[in-house]
Backbone of each chain as ProteinMPNN parsed JSONL, in Angstrom:
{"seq_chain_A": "XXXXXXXXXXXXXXXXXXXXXXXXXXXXXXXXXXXXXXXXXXXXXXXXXXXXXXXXXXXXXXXXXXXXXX", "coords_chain_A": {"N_chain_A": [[-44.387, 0.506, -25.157], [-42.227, 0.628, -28.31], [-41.81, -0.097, -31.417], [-40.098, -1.926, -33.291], [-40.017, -1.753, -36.744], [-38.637, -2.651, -40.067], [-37.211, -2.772, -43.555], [-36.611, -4.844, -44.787], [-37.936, -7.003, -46.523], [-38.616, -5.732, -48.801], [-36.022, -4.456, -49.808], [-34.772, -6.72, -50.326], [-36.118, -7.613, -52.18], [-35.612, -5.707, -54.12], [-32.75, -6.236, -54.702], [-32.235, -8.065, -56.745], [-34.031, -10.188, -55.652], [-32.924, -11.19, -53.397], [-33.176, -13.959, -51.447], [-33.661, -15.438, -48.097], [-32.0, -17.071, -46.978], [-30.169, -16.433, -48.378], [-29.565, -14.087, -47.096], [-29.42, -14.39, -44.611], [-26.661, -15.669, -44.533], [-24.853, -14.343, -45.245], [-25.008, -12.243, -42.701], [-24.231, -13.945, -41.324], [-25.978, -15.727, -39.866], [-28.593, -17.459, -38.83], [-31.64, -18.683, -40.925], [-34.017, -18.813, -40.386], [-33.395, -16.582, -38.1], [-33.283, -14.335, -39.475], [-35.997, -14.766, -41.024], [-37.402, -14.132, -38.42], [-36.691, -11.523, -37.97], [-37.611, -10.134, -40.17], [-40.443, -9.797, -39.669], [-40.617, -8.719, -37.984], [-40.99, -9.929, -35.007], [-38.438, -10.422, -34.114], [-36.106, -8.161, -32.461], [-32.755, -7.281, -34.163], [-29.81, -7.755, -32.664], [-27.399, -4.352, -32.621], [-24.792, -4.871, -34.098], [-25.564, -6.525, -35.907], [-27.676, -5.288, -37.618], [-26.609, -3.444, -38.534], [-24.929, -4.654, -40.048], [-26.838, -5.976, -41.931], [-27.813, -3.45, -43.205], [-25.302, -2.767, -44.343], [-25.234, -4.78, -46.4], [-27.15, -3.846, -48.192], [-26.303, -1.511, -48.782], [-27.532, 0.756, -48.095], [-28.202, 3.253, -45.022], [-28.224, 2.942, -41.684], [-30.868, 3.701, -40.592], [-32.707, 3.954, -42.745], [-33.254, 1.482, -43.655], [-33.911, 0.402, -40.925], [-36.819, 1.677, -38.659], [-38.163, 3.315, -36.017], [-40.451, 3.457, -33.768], [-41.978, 4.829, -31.382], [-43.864, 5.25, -28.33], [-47.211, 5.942, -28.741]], "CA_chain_A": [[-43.186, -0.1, -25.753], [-41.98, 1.12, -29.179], [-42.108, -1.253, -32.374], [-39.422, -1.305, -34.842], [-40.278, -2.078, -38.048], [-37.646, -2.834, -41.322], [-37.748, -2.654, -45.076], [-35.886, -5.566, -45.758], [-38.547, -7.638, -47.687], [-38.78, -4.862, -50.295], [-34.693, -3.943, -49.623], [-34.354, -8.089, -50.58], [-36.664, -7.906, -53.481], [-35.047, -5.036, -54.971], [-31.457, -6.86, -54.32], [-32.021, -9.656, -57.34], [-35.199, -11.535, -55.369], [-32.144, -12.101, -52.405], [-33.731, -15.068, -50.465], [-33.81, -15.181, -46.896], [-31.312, -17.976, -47.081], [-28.467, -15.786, -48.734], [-28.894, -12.303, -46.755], [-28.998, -15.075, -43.651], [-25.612, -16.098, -45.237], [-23.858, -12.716, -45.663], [-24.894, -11.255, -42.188], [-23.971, -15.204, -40.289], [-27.039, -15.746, -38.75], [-30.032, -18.658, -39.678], [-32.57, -18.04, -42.256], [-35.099, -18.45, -38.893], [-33.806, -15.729, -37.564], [-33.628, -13.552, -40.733], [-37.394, -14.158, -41.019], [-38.508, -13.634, -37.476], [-36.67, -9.912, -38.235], [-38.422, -9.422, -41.366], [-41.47, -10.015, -39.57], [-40.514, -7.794, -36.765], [-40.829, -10.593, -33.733], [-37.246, -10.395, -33.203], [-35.375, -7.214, -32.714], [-31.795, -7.726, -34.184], [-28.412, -7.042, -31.975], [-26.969, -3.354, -32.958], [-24.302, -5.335, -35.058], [-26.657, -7.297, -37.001], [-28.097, -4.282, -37.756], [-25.452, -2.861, -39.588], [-24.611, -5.713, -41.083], [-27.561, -5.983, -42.701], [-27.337, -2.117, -43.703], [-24.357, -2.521, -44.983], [-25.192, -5.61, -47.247], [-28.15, -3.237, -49.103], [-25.992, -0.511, -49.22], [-28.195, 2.062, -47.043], [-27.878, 3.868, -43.947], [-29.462, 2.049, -41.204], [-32.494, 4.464, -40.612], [-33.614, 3.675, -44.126], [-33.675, -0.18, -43.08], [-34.71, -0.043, -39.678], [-37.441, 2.369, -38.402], [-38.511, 3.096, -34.69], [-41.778, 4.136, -33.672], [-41.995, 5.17, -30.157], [-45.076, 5.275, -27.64], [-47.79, 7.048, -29.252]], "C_chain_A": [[-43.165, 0.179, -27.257], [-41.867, -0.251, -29.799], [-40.921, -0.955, -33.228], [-39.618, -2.203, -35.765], [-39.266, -1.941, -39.155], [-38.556, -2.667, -42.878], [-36.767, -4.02, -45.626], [-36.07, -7.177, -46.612], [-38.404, -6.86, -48.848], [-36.963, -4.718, -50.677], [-34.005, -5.838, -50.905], [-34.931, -8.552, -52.289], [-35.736, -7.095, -55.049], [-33.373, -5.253, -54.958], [-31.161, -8.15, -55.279], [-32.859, -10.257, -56.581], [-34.288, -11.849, -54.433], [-33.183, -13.03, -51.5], [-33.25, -14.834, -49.183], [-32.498, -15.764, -46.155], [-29.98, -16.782, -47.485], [-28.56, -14.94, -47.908], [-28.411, -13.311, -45.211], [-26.996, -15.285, -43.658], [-24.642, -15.286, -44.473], [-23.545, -12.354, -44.38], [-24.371, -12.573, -40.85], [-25.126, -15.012, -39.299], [-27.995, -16.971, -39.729], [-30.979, -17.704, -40.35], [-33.955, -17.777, -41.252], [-35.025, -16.949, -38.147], [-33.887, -14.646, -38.328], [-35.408, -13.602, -41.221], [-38.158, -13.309, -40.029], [-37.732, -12.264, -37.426], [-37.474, -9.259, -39.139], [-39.585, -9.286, -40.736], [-41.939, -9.223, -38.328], [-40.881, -8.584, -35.241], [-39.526, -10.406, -32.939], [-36.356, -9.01, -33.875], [-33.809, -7.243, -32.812], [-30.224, -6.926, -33.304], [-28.252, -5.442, -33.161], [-26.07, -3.979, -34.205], [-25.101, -6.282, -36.042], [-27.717, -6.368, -37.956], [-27.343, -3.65, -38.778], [-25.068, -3.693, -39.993], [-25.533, -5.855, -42.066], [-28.093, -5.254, -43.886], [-26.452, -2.35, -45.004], [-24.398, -3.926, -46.529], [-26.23, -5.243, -47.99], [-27.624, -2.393, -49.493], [-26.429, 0.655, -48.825], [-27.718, 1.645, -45.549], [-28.951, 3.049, -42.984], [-30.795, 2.833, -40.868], [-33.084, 4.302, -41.71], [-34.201, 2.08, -44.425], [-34.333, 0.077, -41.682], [-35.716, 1.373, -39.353], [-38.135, 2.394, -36.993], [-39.529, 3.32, -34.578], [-41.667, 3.852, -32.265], [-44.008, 5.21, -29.695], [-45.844, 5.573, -28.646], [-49.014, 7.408, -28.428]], "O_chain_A": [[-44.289, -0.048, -27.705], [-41.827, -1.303, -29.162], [-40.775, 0.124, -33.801], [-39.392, -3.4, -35.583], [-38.931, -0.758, -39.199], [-39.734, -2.532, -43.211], [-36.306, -4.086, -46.765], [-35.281, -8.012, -47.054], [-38.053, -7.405, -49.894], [-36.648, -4.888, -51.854], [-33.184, -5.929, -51.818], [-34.504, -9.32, -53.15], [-35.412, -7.464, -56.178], [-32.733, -4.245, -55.258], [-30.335, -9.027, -55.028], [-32.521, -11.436, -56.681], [-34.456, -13.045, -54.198], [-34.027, -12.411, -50.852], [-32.365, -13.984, -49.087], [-31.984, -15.284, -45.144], [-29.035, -16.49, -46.752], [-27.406, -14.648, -47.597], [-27.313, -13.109, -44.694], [-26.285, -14.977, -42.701], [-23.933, -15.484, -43.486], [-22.366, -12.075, -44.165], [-24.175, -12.241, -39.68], [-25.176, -14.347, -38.264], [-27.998, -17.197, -40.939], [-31.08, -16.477, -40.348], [-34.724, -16.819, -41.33], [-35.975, -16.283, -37.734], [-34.66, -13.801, -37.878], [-35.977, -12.616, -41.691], [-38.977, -12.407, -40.199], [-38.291, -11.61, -36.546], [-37.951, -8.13, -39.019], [-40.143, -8.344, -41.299], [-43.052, -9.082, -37.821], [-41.055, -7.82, -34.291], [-39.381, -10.28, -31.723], [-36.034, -8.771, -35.039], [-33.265, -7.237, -31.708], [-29.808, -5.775, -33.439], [-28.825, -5.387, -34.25], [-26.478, -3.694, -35.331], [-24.623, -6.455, -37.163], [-28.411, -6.823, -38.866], [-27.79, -3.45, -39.908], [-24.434, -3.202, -40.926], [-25.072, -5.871, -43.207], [-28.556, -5.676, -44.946], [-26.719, -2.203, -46.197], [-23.621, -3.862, -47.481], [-26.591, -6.18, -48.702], [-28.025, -2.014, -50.594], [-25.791, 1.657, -49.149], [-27.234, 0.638, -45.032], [-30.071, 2.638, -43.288], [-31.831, 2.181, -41.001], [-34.284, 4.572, -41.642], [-35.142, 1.658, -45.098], [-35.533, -0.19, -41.608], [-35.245, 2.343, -39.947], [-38.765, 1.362, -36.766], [-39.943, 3.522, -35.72], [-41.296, 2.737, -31.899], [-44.999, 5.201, -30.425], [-45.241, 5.515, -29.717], [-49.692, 8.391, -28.726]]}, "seq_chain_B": "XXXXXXXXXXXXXXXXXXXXXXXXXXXXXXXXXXXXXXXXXXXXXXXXXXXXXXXXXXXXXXXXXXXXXXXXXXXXXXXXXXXXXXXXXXXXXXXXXXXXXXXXXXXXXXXXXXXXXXXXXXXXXXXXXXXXX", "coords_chain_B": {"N_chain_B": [[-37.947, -25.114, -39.64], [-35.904, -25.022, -37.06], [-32.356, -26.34, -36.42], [-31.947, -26.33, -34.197], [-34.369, -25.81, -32.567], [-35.431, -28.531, -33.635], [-33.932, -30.296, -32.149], [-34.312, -29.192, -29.295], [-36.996, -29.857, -29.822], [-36.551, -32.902, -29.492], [-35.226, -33.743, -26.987], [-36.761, -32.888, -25.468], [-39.161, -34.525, -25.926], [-38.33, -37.051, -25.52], [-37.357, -37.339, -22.781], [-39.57, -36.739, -21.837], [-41.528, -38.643, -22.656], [-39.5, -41.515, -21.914], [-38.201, -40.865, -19.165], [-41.333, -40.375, -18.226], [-42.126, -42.858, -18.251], [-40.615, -44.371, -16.436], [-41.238, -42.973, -14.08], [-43.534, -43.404, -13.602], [-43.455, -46.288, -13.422], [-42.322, -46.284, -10.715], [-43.509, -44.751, -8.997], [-45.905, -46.899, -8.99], [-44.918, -49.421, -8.442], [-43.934, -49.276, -6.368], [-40.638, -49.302, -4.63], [-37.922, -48.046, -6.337], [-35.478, -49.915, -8.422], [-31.895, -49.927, -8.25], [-30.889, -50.003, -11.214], [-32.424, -49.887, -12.948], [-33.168, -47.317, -13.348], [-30.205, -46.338, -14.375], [-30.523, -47.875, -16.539], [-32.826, -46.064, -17.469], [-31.325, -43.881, -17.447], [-29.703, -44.205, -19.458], [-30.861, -44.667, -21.188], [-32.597, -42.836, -22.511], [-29.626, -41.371, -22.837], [-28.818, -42.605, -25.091], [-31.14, -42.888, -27.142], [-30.961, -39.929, -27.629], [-28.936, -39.582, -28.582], [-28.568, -41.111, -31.062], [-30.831, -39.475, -32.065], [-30.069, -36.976, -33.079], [-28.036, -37.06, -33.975], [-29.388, -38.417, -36.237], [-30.836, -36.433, -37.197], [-28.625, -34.524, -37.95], [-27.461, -35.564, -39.88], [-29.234, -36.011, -42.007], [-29.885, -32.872, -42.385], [-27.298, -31.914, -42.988], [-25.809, -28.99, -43.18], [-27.453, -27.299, -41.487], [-27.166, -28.298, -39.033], [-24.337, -27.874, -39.06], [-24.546, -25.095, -38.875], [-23.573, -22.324, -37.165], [-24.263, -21.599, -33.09], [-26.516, -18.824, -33.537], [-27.074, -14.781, -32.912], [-29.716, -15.191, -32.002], [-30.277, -17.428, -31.358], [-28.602, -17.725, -28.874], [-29.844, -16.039, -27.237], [-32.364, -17.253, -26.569], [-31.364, -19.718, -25.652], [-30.49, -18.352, -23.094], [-32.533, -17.153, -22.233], [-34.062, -19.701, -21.922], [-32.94, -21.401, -19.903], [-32.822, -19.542, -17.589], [-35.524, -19.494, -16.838], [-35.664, -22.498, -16.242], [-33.681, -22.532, -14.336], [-34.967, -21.12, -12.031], [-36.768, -22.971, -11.833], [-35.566, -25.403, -11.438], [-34.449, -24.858, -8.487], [-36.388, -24.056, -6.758], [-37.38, -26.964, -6.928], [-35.039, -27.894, -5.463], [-35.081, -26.618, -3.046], [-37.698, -27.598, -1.873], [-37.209, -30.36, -1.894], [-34.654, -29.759, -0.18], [-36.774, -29.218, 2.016], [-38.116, -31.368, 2.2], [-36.36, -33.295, 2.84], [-35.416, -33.159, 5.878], [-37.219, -34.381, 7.394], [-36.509, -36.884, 7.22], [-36.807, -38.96, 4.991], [-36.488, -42.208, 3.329], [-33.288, -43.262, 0.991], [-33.935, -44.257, -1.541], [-36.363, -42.228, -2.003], [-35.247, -40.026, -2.158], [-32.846, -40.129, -4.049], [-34.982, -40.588, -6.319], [-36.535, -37.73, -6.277], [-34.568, -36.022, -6.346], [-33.417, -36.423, -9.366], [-36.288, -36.527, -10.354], [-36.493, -33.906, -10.11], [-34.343, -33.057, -11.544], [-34.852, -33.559, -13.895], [-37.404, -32.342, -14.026], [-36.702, -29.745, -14.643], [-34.926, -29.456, -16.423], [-36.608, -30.514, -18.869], [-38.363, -28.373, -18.137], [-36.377, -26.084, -19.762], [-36.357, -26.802, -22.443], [-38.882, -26.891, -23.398], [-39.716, -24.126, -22.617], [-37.43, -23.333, -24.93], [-38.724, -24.109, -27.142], [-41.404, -22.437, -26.786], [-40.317, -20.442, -27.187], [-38.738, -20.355, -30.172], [-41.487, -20.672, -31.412], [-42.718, -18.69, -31.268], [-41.098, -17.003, -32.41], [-39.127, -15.53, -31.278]], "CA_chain_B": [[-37.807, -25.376, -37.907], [-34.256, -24.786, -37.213], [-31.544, -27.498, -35.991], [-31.939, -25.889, -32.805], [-35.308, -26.126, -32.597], [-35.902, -29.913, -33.615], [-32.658, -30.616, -31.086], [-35.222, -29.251, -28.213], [-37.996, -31.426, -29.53], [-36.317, -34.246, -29.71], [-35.162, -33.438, -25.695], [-38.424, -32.859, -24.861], [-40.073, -35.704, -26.081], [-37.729, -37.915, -25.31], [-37.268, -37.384, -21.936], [-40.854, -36.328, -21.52], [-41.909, -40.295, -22.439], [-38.65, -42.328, -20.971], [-38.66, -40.738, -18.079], [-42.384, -40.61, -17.31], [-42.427, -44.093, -17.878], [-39.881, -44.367, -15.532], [-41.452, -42.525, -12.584], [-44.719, -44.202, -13.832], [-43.322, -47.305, -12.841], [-41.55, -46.04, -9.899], [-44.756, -44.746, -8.107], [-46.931, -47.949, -8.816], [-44.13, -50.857, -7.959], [-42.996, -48.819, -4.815], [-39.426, -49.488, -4.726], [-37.492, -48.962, -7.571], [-34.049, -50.923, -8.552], [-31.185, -48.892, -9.141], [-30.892, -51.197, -12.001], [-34.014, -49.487, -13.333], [-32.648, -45.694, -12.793], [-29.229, -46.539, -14.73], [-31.29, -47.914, -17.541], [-33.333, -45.108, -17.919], [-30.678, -43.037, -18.271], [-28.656, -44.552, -20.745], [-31.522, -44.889, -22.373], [-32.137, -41.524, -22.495], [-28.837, -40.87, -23.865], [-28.719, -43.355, -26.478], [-32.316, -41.996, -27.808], [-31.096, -38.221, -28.215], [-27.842, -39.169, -28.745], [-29.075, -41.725, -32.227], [-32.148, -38.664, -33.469], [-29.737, -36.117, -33.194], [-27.013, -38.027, -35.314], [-30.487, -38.777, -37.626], [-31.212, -34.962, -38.115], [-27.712, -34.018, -38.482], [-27.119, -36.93, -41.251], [-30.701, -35.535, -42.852], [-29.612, -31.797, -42.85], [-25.467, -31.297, -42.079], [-25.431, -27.875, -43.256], [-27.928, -26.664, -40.228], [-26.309, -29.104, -38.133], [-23.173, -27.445, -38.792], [-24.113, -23.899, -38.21], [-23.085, -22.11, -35.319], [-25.788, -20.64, -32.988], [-26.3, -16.905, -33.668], [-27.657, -14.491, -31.629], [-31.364, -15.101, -31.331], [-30.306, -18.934, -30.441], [-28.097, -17.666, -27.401], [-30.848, -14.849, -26.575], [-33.254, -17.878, -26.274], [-31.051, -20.565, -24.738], [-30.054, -17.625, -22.229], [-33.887, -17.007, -21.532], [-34.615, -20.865, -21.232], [-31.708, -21.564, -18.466], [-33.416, -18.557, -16.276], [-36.827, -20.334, -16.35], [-35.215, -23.742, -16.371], [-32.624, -22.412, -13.014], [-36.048, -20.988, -11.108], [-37.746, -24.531, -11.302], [-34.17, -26.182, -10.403], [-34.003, -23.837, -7.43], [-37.603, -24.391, -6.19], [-37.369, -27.787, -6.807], [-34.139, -27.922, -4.543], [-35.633, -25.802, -1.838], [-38.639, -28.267, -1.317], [-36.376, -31.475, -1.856], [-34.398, -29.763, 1.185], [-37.11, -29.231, 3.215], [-38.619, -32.595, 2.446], [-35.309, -34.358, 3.688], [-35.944, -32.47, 7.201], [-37.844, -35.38, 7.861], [-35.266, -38.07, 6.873], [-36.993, -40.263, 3.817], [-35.385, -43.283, 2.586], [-32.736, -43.041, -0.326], [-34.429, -44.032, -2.834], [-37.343, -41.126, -2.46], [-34.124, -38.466, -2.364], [-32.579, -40.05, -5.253], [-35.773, -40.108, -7.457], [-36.795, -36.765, -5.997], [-33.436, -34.952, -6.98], [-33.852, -36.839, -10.566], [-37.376, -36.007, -10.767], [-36.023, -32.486, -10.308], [-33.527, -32.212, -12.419], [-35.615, -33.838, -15.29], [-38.436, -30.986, -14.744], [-35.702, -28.371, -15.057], [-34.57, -30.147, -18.58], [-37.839, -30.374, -19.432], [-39.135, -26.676, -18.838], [-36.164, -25.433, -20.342], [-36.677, -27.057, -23.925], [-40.183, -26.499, -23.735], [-39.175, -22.351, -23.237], [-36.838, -22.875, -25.994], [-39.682, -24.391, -28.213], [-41.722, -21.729, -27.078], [-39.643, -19.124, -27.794], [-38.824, -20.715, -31.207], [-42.603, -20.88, -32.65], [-42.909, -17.502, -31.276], [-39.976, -16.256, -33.405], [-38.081, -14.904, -30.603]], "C_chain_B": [[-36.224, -25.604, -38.315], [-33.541, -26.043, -36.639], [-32.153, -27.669, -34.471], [-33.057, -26.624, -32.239], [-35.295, -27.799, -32.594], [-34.503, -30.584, -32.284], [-33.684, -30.354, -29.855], [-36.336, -30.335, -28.107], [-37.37, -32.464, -29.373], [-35.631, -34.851, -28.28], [-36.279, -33.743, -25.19], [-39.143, -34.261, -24.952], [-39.36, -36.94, -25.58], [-37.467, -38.21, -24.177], [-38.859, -37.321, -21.274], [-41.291, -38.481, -21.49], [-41.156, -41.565, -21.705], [-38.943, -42.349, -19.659], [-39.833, -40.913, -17.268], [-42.796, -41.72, -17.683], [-41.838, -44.854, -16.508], [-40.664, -44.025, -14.108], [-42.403, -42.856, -12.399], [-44.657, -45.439, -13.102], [-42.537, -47.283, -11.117], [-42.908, -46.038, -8.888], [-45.458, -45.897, -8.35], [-46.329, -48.701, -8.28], [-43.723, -49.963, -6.515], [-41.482, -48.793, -4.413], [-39.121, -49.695, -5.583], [-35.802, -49.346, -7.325], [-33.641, -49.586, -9.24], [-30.764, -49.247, -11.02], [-31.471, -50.328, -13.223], [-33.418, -47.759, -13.987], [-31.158, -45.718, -13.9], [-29.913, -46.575, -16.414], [-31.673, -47.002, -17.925], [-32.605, -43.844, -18.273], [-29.84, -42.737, -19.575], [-29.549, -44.637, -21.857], [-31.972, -43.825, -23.219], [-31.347, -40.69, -23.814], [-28.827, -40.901, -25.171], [-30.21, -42.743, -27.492], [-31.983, -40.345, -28.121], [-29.831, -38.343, -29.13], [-27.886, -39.589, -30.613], [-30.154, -40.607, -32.908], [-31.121, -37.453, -33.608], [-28.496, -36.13, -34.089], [-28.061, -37.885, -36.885], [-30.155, -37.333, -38.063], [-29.964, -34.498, -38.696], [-26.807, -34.65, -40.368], [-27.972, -36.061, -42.585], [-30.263, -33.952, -43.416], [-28.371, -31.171, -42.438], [-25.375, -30.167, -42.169], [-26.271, -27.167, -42.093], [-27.114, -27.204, -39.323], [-25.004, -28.271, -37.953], [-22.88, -25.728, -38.515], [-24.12, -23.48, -36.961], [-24.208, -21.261, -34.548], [-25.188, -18.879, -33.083], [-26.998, -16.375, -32.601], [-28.904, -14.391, -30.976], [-31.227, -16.822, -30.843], [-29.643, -18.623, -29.084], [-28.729, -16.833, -26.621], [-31.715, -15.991, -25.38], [-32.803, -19.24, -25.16], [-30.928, -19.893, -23.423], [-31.511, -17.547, -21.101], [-34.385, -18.343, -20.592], [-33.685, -21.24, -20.082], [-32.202, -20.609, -17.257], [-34.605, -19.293, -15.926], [-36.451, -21.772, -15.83], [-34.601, -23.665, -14.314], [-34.195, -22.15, -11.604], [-36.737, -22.474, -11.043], [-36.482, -25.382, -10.972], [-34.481, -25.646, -8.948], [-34.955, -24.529, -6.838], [-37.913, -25.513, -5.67], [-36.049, -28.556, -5.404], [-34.469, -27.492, -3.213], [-36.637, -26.624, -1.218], [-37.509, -30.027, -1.177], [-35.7, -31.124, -0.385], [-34.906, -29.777, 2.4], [-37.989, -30.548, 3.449], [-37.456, -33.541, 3.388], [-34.797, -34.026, 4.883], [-36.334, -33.839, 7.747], [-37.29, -36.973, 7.478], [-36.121, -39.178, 6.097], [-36.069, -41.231, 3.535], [-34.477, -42.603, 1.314], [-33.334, -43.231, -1.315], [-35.245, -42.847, -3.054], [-35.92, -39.937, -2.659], [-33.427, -38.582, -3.754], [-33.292, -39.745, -6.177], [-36.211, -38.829, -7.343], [-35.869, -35.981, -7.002], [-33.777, -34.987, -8.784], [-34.824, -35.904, -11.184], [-36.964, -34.039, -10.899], [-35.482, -32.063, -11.168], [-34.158, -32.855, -14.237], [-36.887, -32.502, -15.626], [-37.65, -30.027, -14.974], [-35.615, -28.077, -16.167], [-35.776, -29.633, -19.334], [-38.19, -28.632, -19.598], [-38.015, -25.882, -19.35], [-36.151, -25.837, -22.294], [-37.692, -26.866, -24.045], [-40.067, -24.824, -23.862], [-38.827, -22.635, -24.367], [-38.256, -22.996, -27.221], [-40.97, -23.027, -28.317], [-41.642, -20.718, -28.344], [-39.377, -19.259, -30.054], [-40.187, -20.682, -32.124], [-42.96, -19.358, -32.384], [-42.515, -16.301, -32.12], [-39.21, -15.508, -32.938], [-38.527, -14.827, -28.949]], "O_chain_B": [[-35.616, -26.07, -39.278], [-34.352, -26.921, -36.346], [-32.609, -28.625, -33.844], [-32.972, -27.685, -31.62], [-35.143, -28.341, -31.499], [-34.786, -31.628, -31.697], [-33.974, -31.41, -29.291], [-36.645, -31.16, -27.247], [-38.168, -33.23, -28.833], [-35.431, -36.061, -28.177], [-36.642, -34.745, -24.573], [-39.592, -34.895, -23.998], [-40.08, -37.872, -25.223], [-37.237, -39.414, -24.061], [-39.139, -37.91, -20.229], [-41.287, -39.269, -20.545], [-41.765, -42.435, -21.083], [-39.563, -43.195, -19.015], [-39.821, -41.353, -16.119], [-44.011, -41.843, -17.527], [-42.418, -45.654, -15.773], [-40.643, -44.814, -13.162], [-42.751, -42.855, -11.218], [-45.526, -45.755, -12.289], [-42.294, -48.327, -10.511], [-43.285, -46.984, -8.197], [-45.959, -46.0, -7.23], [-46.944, -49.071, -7.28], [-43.025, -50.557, -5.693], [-41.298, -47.885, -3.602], [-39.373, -50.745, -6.174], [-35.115, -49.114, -6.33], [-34.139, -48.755, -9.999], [-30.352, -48.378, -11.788], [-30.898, -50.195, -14.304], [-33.424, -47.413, -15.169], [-31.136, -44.575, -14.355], [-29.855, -45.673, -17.25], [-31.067, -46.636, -18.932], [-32.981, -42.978, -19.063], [-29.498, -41.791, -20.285], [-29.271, -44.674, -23.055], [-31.803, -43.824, -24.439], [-31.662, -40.035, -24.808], [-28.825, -40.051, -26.061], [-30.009, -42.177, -28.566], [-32.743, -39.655, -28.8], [-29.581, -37.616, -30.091], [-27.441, -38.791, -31.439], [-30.396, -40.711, -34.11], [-31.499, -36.763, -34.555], [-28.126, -35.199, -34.805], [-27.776, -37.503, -38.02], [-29.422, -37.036, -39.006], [-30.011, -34.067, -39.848], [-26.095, -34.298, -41.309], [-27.547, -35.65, -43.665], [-30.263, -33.722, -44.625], [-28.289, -30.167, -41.73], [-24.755, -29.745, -41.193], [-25.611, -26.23, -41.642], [-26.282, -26.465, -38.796], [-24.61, -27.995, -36.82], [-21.846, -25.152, -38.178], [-24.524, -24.032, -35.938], [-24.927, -20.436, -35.111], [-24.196, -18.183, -32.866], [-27.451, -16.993, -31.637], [-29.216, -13.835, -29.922], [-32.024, -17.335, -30.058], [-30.093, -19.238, -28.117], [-28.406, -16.721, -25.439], [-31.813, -15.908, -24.156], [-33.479, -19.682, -24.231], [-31.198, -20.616, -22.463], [-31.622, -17.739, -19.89], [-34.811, -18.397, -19.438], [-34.394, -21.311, -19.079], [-31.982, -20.916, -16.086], [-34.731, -19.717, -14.777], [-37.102, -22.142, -14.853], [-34.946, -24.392, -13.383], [-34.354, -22.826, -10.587], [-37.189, -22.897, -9.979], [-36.629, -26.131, -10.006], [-34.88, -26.583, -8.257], [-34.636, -25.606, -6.334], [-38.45, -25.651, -4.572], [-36.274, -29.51, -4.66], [-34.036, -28.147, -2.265], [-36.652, -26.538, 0.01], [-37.303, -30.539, -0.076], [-35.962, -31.862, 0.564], [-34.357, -30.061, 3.464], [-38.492, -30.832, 4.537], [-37.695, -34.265, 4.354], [-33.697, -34.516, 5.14], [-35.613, -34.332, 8.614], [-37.942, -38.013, 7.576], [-36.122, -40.307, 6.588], [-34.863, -40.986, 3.521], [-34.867, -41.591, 0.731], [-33.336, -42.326, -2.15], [-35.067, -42.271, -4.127], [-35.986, -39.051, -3.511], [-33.326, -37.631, -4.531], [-32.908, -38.907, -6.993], [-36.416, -38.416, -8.485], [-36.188, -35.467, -8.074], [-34.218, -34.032, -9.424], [-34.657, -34.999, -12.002], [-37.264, -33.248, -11.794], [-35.748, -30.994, -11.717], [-33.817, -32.512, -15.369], [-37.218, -31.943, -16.671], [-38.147, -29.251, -15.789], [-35.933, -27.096, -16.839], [-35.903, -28.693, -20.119], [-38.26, -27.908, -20.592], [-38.404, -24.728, -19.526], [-35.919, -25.002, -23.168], [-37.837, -26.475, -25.203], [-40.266, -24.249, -24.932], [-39.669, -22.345, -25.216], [-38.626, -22.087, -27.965], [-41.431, -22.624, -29.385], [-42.166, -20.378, -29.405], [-39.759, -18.467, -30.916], [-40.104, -20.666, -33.352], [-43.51, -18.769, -33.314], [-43.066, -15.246, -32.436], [-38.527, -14.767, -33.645], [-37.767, -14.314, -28.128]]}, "name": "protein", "num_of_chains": 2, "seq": "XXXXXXXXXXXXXXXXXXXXXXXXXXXXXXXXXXXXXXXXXXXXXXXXXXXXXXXXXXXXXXXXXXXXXXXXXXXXXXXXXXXXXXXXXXXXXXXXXXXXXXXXXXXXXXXXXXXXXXXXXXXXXXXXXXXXXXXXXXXXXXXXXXXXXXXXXXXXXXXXXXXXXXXXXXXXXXXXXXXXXXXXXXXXXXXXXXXXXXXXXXX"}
């Protein structure tokens, strides 16, 4: 089973320090589940995805990252 | 811990102690009063219906958001585990009343059923919740 992994502790830092609480905000979702993504437990819907994208300003392959079998 | 979240505990526990005082007293006295059964539900109510008023009083802005999609992932999950122990529980309840028990064991039976249902699906959710998904 493949892992995907994000950048959007560093994406959040380099965003003004955004808190977990505002990007939660922006993309309508809880700040719960905005961590358990950062933390990679929970893999977010396709639209949540791009929402999130789109509120850093990158392409989503530069936020999200797959890693397959190995 | 999210709205959500403390909304399950406060299910859980609440029904978890009412109730198994309830069926506590049910199995030792031998016959219970519907009396008894009425009570316990209202009581029930009034206990989730008063902490869930508390939390929302305590924090309105969780209270007032709407679930997203890792709360309907998880309620979705707990209702499948929750429906298999309904089911099961229904399936033996039917083949217990094969043998024609009194009413009261069918009423507390069904009960007892549909309280473990409740039960294991807020306990999933809580799972799922400390798990982080």
């Amino acid at each position: 089973m493949g892992v995907i992994r994000n950048e959007i502790r560093r994406l959040r830092f380099e965003h003004g320090e955004m808190t977990q609480q505002e990007l939660a905000e922006k993309i309508g979702v809880t700040r719960q589940t905005v961590n358990a993504i950062e933390q990679g437990k929970y893999s977010p819907s396709l639209e949540a995805a791009f929402r999130i994208s789109a509120v850093f300003g990158r392409p989503l392959e530069s936020v999200f990252h797959y890693s397959g079998d190995e | 811990m999210s709205f959500r979240e403390k909304s399950a505990w406060i299910s859980l526990l609440s029904m978890s102690v009412i109730y198994g005082v309830y069926f506590w007293s049910v199995i030792h006295s031998g016959a219970p009063a519907f009396g008894g059964l009425l009570g316990t539900v209202i009581a029930v109510v009034v206990v989730q219906v008063a902490l869930t008023v508390g939390i929302s009083v305590w924090k309105p802005k969780d209270a007032k958001a709407p679930r997203d999609e890792r709360d309907k992932l998880i309620e979705l999950r707990s209702m499948r585990v929750a429906y298999a122990g309904l089911a099961t529980g229904i399936a033996l309840a039917c083949f217990f009343g094969a043998f024609d028990p009194p009413l009261v064991f069918n009423t507390n039976a069904l009960l007892f059923i549909l309280v473990t249902a409740e039960t294991m699906r807020c306990g999933c959710q809580i799972v799922q919740y400390r798990r982080g998904a």
